[in-house]
C-alpha positions in Angstrom: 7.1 18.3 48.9 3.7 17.4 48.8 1.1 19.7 51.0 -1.4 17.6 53.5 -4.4 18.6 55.2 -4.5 16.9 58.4 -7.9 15.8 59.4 -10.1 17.8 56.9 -14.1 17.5 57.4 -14.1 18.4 54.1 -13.7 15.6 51.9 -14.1 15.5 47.8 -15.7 13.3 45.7 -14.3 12.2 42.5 -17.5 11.3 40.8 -18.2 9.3 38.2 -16.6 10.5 35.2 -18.8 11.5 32.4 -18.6 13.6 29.2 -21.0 16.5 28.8 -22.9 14.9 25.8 -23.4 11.7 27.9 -24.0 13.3 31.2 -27.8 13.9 30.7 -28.7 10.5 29.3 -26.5 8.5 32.1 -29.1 11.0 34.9 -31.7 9.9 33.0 -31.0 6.5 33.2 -30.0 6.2 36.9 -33.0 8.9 38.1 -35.3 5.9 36.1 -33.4 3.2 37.8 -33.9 4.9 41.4 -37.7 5.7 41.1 -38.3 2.2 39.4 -36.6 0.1 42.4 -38.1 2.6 44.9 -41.3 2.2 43.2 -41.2 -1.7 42.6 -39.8 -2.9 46.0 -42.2 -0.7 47.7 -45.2 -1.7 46.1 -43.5 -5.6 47.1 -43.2 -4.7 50.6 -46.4 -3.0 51.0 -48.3 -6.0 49.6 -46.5 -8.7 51.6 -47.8 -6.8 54.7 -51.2 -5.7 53.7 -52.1 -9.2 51.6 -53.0 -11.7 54.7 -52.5 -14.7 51.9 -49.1 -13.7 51.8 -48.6 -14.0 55.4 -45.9 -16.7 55.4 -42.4 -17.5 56.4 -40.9 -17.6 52.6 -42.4 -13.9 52.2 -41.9 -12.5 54.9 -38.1 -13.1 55.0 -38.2 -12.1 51.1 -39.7 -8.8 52.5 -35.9 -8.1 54.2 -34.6 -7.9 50.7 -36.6 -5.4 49.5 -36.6 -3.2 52.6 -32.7 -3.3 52.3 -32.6 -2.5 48.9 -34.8 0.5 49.7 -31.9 1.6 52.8 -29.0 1.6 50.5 -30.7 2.9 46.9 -31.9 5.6 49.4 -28.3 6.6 50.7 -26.6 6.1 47.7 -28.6 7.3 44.3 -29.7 10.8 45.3 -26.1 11.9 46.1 -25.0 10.4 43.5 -27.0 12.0 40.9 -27.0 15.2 42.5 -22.7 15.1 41.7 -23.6 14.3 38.4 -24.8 17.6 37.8 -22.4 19.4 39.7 -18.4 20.1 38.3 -15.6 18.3 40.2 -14.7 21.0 42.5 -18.2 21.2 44.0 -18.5 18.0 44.7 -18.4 18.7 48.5 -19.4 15.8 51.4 -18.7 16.0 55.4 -16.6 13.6 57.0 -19.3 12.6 59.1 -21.7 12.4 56.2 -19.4 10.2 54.0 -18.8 7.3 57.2 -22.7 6.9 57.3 -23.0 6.2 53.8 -20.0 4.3 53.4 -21.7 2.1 56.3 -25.3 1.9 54.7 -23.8 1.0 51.7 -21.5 -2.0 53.3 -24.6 -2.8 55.3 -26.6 -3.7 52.1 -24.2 -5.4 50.5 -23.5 -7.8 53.5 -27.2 -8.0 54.6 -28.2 -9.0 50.8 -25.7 -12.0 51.4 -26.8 -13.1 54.9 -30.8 -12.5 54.1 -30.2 -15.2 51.1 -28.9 -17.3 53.0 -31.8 -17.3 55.8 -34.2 -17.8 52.6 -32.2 -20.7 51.6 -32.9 -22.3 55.2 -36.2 -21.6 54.8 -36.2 -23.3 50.8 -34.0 -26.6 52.5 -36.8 -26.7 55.6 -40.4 -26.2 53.4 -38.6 -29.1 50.7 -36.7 -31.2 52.8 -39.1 -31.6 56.1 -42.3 -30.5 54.6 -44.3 -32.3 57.5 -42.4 -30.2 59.9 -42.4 -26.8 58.2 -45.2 -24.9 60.6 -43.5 -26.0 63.7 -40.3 -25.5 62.7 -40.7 -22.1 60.8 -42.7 -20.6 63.2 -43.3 -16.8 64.4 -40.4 -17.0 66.8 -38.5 -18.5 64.2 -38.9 -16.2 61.3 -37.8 -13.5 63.7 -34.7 -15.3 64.9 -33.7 -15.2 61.4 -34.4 -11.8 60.4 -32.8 -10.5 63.9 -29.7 -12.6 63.1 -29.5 -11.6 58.9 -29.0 -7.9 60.4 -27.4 -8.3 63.6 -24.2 -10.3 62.2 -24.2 -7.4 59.2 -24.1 -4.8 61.7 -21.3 -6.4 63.8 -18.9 -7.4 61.0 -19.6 -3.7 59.4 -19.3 -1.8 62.8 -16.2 -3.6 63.2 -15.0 -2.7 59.7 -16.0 0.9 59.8 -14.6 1.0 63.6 -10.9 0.3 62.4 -11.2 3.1 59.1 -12.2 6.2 62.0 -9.6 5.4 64.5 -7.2 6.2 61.5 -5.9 9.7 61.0 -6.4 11.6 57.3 -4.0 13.8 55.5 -6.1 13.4 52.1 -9.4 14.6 51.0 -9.9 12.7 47.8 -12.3 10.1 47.4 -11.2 8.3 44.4 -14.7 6.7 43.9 -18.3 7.9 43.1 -19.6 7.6 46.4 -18.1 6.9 50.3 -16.6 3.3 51.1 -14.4 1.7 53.3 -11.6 1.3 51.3 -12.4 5.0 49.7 -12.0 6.0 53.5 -8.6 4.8 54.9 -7.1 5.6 51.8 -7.4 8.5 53.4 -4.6 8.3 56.0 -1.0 7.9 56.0 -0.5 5.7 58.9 -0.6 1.8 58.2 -3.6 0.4 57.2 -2.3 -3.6 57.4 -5.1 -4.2 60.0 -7.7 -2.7 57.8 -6.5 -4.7 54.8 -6.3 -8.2 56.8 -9.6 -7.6 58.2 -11.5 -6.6 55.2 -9.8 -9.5 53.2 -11.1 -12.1 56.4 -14.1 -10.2 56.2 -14.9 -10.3 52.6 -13.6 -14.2 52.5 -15.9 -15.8 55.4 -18.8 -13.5 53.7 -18.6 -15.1 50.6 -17.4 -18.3 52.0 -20.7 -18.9 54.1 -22.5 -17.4 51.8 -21.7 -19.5 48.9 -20.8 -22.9 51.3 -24.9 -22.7 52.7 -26.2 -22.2 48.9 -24.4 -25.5 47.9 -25.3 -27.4 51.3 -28.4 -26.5 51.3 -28.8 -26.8 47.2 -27.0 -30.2 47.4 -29.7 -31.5 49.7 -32.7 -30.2 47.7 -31.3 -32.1 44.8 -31.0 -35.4 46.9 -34.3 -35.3 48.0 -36.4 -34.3 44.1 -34.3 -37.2 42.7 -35.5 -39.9 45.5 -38.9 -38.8 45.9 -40.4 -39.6 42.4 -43.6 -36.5 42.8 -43.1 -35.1 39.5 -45.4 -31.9 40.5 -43.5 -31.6 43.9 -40.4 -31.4 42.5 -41.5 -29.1 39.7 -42.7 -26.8 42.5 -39.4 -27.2 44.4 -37.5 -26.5 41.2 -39.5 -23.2 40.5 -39.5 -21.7 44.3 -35.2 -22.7 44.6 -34.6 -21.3 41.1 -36.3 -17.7 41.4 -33.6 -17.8 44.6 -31.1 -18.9 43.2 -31.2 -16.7 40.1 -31.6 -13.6 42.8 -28.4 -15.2 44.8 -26.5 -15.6 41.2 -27.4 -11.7 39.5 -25.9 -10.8 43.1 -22.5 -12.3 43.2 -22.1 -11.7 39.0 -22.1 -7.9 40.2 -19.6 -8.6 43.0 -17.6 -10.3 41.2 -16.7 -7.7 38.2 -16.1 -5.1 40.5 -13.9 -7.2 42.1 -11.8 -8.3 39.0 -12.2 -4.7 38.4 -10.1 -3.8 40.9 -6.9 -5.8 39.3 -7.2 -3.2 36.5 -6.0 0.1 37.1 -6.8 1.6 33.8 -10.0 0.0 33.5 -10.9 2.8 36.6 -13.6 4.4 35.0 -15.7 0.8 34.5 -14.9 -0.4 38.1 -16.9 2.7 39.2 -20.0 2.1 36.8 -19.7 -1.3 37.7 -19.8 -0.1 41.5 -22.8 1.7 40.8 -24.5 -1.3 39.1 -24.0 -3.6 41.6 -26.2 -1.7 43.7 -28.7 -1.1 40.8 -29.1 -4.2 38.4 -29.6 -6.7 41.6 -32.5 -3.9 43.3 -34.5 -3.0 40.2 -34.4 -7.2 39.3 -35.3 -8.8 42.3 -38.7 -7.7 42.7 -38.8 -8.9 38.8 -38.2 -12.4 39.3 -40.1 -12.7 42.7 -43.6 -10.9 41.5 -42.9 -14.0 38.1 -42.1 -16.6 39.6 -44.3 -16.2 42.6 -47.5 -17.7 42.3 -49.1 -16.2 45.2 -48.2 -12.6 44.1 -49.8 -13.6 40.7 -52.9 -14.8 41.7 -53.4 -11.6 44.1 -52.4 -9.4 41.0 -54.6 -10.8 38.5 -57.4 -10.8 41.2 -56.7 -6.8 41.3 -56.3 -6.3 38.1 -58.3 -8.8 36.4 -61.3 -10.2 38.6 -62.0 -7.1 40.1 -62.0 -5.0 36.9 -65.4 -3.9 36.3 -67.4 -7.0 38.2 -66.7 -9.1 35.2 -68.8 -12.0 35.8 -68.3 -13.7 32.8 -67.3 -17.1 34.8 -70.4 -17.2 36.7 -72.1 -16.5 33.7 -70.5 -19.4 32.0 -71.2 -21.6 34.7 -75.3 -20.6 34.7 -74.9 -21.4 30.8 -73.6 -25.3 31.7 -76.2 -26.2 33.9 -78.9 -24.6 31.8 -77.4 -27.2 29.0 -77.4 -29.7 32.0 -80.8 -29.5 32.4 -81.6 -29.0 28.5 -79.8 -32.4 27.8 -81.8 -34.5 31.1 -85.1 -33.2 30.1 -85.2 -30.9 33.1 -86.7 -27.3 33.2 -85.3 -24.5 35.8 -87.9 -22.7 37.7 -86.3 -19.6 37.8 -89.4 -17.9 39.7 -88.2 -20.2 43.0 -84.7 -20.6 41.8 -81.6 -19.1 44.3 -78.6 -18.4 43.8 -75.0 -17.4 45.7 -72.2 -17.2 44.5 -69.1 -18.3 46.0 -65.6 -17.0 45.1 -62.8 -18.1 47.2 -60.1 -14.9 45.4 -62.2 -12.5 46.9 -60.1 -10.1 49.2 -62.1 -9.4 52.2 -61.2 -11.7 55.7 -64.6 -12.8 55.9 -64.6 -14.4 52.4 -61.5 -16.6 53.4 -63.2 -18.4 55.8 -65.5 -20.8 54.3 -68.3 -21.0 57.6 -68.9 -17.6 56.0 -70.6 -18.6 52.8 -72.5 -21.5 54.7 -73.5 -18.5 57.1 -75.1 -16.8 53.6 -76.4 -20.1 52.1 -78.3 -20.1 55.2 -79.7 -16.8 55.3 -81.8 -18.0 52.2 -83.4 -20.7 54.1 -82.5 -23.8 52.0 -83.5 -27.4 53.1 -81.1 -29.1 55.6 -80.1 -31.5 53.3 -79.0 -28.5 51.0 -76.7 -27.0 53.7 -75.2 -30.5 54.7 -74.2 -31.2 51.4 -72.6 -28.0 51.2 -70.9 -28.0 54.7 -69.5 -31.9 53.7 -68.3 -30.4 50.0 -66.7 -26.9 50.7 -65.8 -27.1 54.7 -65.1 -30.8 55.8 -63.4 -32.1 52.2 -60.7 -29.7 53.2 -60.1 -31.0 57.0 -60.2 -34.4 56.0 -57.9 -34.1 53.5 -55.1 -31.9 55.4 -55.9 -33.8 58.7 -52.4 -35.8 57.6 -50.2 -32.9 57.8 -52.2 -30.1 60.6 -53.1 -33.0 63.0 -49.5 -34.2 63.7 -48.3 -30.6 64.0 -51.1 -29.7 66.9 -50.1 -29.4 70.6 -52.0 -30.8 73.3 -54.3 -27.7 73.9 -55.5 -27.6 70.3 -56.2 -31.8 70.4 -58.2 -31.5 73.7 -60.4 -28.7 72.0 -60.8 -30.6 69.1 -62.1 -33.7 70.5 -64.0 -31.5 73.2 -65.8 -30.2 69.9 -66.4 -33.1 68.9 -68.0 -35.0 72.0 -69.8 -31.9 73.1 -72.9 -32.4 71.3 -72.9 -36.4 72.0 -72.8 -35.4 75.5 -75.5 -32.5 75.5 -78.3 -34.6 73.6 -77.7 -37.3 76.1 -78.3 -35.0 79.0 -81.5 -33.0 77.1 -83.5 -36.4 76.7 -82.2 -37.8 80.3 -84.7 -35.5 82.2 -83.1 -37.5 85.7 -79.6 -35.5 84.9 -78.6 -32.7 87.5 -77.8 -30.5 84.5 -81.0 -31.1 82.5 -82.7 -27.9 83.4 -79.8 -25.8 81.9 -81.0 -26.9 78.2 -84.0 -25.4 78.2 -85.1 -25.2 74.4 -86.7 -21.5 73.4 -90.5 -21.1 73.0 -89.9 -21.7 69.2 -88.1 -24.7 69.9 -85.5 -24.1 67.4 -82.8 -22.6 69.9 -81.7 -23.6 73.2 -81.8 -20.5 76.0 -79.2 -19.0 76.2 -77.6 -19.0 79.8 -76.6 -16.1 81.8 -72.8 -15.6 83.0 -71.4 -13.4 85.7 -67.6 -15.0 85.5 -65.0 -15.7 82.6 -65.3 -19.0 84.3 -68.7 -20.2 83.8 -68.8 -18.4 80.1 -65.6 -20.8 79.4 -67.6 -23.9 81.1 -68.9 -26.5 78.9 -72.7 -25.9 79.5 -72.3 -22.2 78.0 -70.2 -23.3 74.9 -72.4 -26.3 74.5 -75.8 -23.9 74.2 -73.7 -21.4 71.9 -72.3 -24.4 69.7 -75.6 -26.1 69.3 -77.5 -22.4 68.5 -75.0 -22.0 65.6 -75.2 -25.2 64.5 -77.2 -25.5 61.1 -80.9 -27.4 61.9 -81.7 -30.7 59.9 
């Protein structure tokens, strides 16, 4: 008759089985694996939250992939090649030690589904309603999401894990490299039908919703590039939806095998590698195919790399070279003794040189003729509100349109009341002893500093002079 250990907070791990001339090139290859998806999805995350460009909805539920990737490499790889090293019979873990991993490790797998499809909403909203994208995909929204991606994984897994612990063990042998559910009430003696229906529900509404909101959602996007006839739109579409997809796809490929896998008794020894893959290939590829395909992350890492490499200046340079052929060709000669020059590079980094009043705030500091600084205001700084008025005007609230036309007639207004010398509020604009700037005008209260008459001075003093 068999012996049975009742209970044992001792368990053993089977490992993964490995000859001794292999052993040390399979560590090498999985310690390699570990430090390259620690390294690469890292170095994603910390650029999605230090990069302000990169600031939006798409990335920063991207960023949840990564960050889970990091939870359950982190759990799973160390242990696992510590075991490698070790024989069989030291291959020691705690009860206790082996239900948290085998719940980080169902964690990631489930969050990985339910944070694609959250990206996927985001994919149908930004293609389908375009127009309607800022208000829709808001800050409120993007957390929603993200609160929801992990709060349904920790439910169904709590639940999963909850219905394993209640069970009683007589075994100690984990049959698998590392700790998971099944692993776990394989355990026990007792019946385990309520653990098999619920893990086969659970596993088939997973994949189920998972799948059934790629192809809605998919099926849609299609619909919409073949009506609207925007080639470059729809090229753009097709690149952002197939970097996605391709993540979504390498995902449910490793599923899958170890799943088929597991109709194969003899084929043991591959279900486990496979096991161990699933939680590898997917990792170490998805920041891959996100840094490619994303152009944003490719412009900031050629502006690191590239741009930034030793001040190379060789396009301003070029540029200096065309208008001194400009000039060669209309019979014009620079004066280079009164000649100034700024230039203005919209990649660099710092806050400041993303917003464009910031170089008109330089151009002036050189004292150029009014006509110089109009030109430049109407080129670099009103081109770009007149031509995105169509999509940011129909998106603002009531708040932002009153302050927008309050900008606007607030100099009308204060020029009519500086020439009519009969107004009540005439004396408040009061014009400096240079006459260049109004005075400034003292106040006590947050009231009177919000009033029109202060922002009106302040507006006109940092207006640029004709």
């Amino acid at each position: 008759m068999e012996n049975y250990t009742y209970n044992s907070f001792t368990l053993q791990l089977e490992g993964l089985k490995v000859s001794d001339d292999s052993m040390y090139p399979a560590f090498f290859f999985f310690l390699i694996s570990y430090l390259f998806i620690m390294f690469s999805n890292v170095g994603i995350v910390f650029l999605v939250f230090t990069e302000k460009s990169l600031h939006q909805p798409m990335y920063l539920l991207f960023c949840n992939l990564p960050i889970n990737d990091i939870i359950g490499n982190s759990i799973m790889m160390p242990r696992l090649l510590a075991d490698m090293l070790l024989p069989p019979s030291e291959r020691l873990i705690s009860y206790y030690e082996c239900v948290v991993q085998a719940f980080i490790i169902h964690m990631f797998s489930t969050t990985s589904h339910t944070i694609l499809m959250i990206m996927s909403f985001d994919r149908y909203v930004a293609i389908c309603n375009p127009l309607r994208y800022a208000t829709i995909m808001n800050k409120k929204m993007v957390i929603k999401l993200t609160v929801s991606a992990w709060g349904v994984a920790f439910v169904l897994v709590g639940i999963l894990l909850g219905l394993t612990i209640r069970l009683n063990r007589c075994r100690t042998l984990i049959s698998h490299p590392f700790c998971d559910n099944a692993s776990l009430f394989k355990l026990s003696c007792e019946s385990v039908f309520i653990n098999n229906v619920y893990g086969l529900t659970f596993t088939v509404v997973l994949l189920t919703a998972s799948i059934g909101s790629m192809i809605l959602t998919y099926s849609k996007i299609t619909a919409v590039c073949l009506t609207r006839k925007n080639k470059s739109l729809n090229s753009k579409a097709l690149q952002t939806c197939s970097t996605h997809l391709s993540v979504f796809m390498i995902m449910l490929f490793s599923g899958m095998v170890v799943i088929i896998l597991h109709r194969f008794p003899k084929y043991s020894d591959y279900r486990k590698l496979a096991a161990i893959l699933f939680y590898v290939v997917p990792s170490g590829l998805n920041p891959i195919i996100y840094g490619v395909q994303s152009a944003e992350i490719r412009r900031f890492l050629s502006n690191v790399f590239q741009f930034r490499n030793n001040n190379d200046e060789s396009a301003y340079r070029e540029e200096v070279q065309h208008l001194s052929a400009w000039c060669i060709d209309n019979n014009l000669a620079l004066n280079t003794k009164k000649t100034k020059d700024l230039i203005v590079d919209f990649r660099e980094s710092k806050a400041k040189a993303h917003q464009r009043f910031f170089f008109l705030r330089r151009l002036k500091k050189v004292h150029p003729s009014p006509r110089i600084l109009v030109n430049f205001y109407r080129c670099i700084i009103e081109s770009i509100l007149t031509s995105c008025i169509t999509v940011w005007y129909g998106n603002c609230s009531a708040s932002d349109r009153k302050a927008l036309q309050r900008h606007k007639r607030c100099p009308q207004r204060v020029h009519r009341i500086a020439k009519d010398s009969s107004h009540a509020s005439h004396k408040l604009f009061t014009r400096l002893p240079s006459g260049r700037r109004y005075r400034s005008l003292l106040s006590k209260t947050s009231r009177f500093r919000n009033s029109f008459f202060t922002s009106a001075v302040t507006l006109l003093n940092s207006a640029p002079r004709r």
